[in-house]
Structure formats: C-alpha cells, structure tokens
C-alpha positions in Angstrom: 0.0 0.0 0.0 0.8 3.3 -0.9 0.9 7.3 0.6 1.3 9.7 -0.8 0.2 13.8 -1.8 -0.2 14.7 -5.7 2.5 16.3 -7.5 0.0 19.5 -7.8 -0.4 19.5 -4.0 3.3 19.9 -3.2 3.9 22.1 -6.6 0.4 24.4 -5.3 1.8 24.2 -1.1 5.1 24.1 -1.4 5.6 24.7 2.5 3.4 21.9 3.1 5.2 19.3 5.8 4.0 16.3 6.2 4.7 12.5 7.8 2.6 9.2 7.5 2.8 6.7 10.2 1.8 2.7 9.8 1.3 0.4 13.4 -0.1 -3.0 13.0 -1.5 -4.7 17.2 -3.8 -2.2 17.8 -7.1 -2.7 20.2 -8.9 -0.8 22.5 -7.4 -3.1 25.2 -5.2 -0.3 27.0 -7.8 2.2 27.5 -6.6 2.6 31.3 -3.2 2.7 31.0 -2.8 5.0 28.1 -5.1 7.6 29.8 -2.6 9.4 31.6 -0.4 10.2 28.5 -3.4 11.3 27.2 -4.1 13.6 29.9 -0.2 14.7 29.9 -0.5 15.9 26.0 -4.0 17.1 26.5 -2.8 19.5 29.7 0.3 20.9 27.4 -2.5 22.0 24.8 -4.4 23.3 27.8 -1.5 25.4 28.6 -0.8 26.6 25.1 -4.3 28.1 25.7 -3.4 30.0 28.9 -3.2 33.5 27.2 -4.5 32.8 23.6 -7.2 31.3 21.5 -6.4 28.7 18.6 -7.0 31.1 16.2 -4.2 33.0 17.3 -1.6 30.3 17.2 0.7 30.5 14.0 0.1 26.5 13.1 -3.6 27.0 12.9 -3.6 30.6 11.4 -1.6 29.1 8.5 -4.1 26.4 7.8 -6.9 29.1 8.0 -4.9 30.8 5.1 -4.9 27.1 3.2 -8.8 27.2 3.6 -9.1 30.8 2.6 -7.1 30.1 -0.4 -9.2 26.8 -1.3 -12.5 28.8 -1.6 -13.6 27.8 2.0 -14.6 30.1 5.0 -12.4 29.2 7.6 -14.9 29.6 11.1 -16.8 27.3 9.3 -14.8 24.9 7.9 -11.9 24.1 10.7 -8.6 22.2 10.2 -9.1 18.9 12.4 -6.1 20.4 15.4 -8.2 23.8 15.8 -11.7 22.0 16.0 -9.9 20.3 19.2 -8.7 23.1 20.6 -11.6 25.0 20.1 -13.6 22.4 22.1 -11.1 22.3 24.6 -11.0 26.1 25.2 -14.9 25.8 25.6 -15.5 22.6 27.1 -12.3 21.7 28.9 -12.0 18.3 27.5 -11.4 16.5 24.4 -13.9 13.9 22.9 -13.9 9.7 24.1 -13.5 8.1 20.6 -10.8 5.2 21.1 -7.9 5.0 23.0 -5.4 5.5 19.8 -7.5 8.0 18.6 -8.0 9.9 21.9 -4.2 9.7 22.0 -3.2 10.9 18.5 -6.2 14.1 19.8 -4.4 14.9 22.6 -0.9 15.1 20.8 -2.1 16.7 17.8 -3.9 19.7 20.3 -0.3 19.8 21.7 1.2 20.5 18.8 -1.7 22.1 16.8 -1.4 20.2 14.1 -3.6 17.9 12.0 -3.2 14.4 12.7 -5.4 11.6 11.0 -6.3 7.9 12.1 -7.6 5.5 9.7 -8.6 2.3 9.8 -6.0 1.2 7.3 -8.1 -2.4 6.7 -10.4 0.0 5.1 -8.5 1.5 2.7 -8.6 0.2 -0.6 -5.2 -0.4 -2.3 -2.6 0.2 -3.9 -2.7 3.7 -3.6 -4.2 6.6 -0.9 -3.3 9.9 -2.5 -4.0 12.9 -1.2 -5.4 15.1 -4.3 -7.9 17.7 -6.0 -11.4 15.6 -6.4 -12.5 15.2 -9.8 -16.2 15.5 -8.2 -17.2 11.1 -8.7 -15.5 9.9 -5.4 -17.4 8.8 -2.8 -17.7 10.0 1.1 -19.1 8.3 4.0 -20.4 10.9 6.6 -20.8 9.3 10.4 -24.0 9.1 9.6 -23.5 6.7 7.1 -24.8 9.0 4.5 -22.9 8.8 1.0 -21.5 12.6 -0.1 -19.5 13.5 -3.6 -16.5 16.1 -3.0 -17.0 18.8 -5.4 -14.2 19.4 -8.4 -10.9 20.6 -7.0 -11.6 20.2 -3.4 -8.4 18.4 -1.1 -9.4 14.7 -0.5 -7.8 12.2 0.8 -8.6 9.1 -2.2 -8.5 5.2 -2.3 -7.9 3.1 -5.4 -11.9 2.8 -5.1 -12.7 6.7 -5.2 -13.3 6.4 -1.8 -12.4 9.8 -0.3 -11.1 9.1 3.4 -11.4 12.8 4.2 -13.0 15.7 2.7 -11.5 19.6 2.5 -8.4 18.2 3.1 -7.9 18.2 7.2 -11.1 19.4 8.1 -13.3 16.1 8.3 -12.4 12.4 8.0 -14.5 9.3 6.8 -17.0 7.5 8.9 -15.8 4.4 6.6 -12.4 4.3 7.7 -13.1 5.1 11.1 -11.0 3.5 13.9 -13.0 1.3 16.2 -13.2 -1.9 18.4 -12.4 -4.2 15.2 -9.1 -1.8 14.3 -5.9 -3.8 14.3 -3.9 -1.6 11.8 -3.9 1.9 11.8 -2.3 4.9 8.7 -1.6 8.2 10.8 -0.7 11.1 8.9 0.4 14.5 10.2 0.4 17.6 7.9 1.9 20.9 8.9 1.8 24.2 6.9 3.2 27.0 9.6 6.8 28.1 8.7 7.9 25.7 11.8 6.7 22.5 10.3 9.6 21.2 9.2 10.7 20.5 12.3 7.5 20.0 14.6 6.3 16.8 11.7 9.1 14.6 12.3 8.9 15.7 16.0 5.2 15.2 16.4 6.0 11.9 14.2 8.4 10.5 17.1 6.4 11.4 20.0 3.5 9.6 18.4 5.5 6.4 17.3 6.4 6.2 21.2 3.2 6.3 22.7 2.1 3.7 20.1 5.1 1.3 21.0 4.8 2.2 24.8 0.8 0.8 24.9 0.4 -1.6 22.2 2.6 -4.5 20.7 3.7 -2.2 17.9 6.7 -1.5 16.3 5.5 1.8 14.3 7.3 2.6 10.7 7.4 6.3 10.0 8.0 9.0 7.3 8.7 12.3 6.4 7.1 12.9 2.9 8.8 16.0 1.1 8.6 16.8 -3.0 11.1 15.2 -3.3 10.4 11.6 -1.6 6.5 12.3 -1.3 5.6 8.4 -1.2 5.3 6.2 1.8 5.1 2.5 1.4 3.2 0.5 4.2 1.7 -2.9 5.1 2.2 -5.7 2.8 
C-alpha cells in the first residue's frame, strides 16, 4: 500500500510538511493505561491556551490561510487540530473516541497540528493519494450518508474513489473510522506554519512512542517532502 500527496499539491503548497505513520496490534485493550499520557498531552495544549485562543496560534492561522485560499470560509470549515482546541478552550476536554484516537487528539492539540487515524483495513489499495477531487468519489459521513466532493476540493482518495477525508484536514470518513475491530492503523500529520519542518518529524516521534509504549507495535514512520512524497506501508 501506498501514501502519498499529488505532485499539484506539493507544486500548489510548497511549505506543506508532512509524515505518515503505519502500526499493525492495535485494540482498545489499553484504555486505562494509556489515559494518563493522554491527559499529559492534553494538559500541554491546555496550557498553550493560557493567554491565547487557537485562532491566534501561528500553526492554525496558516491552515486558516490554506482554507481561505481553497475557496472555504475558515470559522466554518476548521482544520481537524483547531476543531480540538476550540472544544477544549470551551468545554475543557477532548472527545472519548478510542484510545489510539483519543491519544493521536491529545498530541495533535499539543502541537496544533492535523493528525489523521484511519482504519488502514479499510482502505482500498494500492494507492491513498491525497489530491484535487474530480467530483465522482465517494464519502461516508458518520451518519453513514454517502456525499461526492466537489471538483478541485483536497481529499484524501483510495484506489476505489473512496475519499477518506473531505476539505483536506477538516473532516475524515465515517468508513475508515477507527474502532473496536481496528488492528492496523495509517496516521498522517500535515503541517503548513513556517515551523513544520521540524515540529512533523517531532510530532512523528512522539506519536511512534506512545504507540510502542501501549500496544505490541513497532510503528514505521515517514517524512514525505517533493522530493520523496511516497510512503510505502503494510504488505
């Protein structure tokens, strides 16, 4: 199986930073014991909030300029790390998904940036590219509802034209969601503040840990540039 982002994403975002991330042994077995890390990330992201609001930070201010420039009102349409922070600021605490997903929350609200979990059983191969729509893929809401991307909007799609996430990292799939039967997860993290380049690979690490600290996992990572944009996971 195959990662990657199009050649006309990198040529149109050319300070985009991004890593993909590929862990096989995952349950919802370790709930317990993986709730203090949680708590640990989640209180740094709380703290980043002190004297701010996400809106001010410069990670999410530079996907708000993505959005503006993709046609898309950014209040309305957040980037997944500011829709976290934003319900933290408000409600004090991040949603209960699953405990790899409440993790990968909780460190993405740290850092601010965007970090997606699927289901990689649910992906259909050989390829996931991250690219303009051509308008005939396919979405899954939560609700189970089937939705069509329009023309030129960021998705992330299958060999199927199955698109795993719509508006690029504003919302993911219901059909790739991780849940209790998820034993092999694809986590990618895209930056586009002028820091990225070093907060991905860091961001990258921190998750890879957490994942080999809690589950019998031995996580392979990336860094994805222009110039090595693929990553090649699973068998």
């Amino acid at each position: 199986m195959h990662f990657r982002h199009a050649e006309a994403i990198w040529s149109d975002y050319p300070g985009l930073a991004a890593g993909a991330l590929h862990a096989t042994g995952i349950s919802s077995a370790t709930a317990t014991a993986v709730g203090p890390r949680i708590a640990e990330h989640t209180a740094r992201a709380v703290a980043r909030l002190t004297d701010t609001t996400e809106g001010q930070l410069p990670e999410v201010l530079a996907w708000r300029r993505v959005f503006t420039r993709m046609g898309l009102k950014p209040t309305q349409y957040r980037c997944a790390s500011e829709s976290l922070l934003r319900r933290l600021r408000k409600e004090g605490t991040l949603p209960h998904i699953h405990p790899v997903v409440d993790l990968c929350n909780a460190i993405s609200a740290a850092y601010a940036v965007p970090v997606a979990v699927l289901d990689a059983d649910r992906i259909t191969g050989p390829l996931l590219e991250v690219r303009y729509a051509r308008g005939d893929e396919h979405y899954t809401t939560f609700t189970a509802s089937t939705e069509h991307p329009a023309p030129g909007e960021v998705t992330f799609t299958d060999s199927a034209g199955r698109a795993h996430a719509r508006r690029w990292t504003n919302r993911q799939s219901g059909h790739s969601a991780v849940g209790e039967h998820t034993s092999r997860i694809l986590v990618v993290t895209e930056a586009m503040h002028d820091g990225g380049t070093e907060a991905v690979p860091e961001l990258l690490k921190t998750i890879a840990e957490e994942l080999a600290t809690h589950w019998p996992t031995d996580p392979t990572t990336a860094v994805l540039t222009s110039s090595a944009p693929e990553f090649t996971f699973g068998s």
